[in-house]
C-alpha angles and dihedrals in degrees: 000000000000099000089061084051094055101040088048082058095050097049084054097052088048093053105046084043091060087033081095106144093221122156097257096045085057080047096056087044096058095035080059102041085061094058083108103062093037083143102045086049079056098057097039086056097049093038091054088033091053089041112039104013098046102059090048112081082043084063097041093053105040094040105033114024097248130170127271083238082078091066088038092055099047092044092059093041091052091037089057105053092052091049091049095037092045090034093057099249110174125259089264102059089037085053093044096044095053088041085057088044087058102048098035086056097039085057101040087049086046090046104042092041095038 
């Protein structure tokens, strides 16, 4: 009977330990707190991606001389999110890739105009 008492312990110990509020922790909790409106994550990524992200390499590349890789680089981003939203992929990989979207987008517009 000890032993239960000392393993229930343990568990607890484990738990309040991984219980750190860091950024990415808050990150995975809200990733899984969407699992719910997957399709409606998938809409909003390929309505802002169709709307913001896909004028841009014609922009980039007209205004400010920038490489083909611009146009590369948004295609894949937009195709992929199609291929993993229509594929099935779960909430987290939906969340990341438009995440990635984001960022990838947000770096090639600061580099190309700055």
């Amino acid at each position: 009977m000890a032993s239960l008492t000392a393993s229930a312990r343990w568990s607890t110990k484990a738990a309040a330990k991984s219980n750190s509020n860091t950024l990415l922790r808050k990150w995975t909790v809200f990733m899984e707190s969407q699992s719910e409106s997957k399709t409606l994550w998938f809409l909003v990524s390929l309505v802002v991606q169709g709307v913001f992200f896909l004028p841009i390499p014609a922009v980039l590349i007209y205004y400010y001389d920038a490489p083909v890789l611009v146009l590369v680089l948004t295609l894949t981003l937009f195709f992929a999110n199609i291929i993993a939203g229509m594929g099935g992929a779960g909430i987290k990989t939906l969340l990341r890739l438009f995440a990635a979207s984001i960022i990838i987008h947000t770096l090639m517009v600061l580099v190309c105009v700055l």
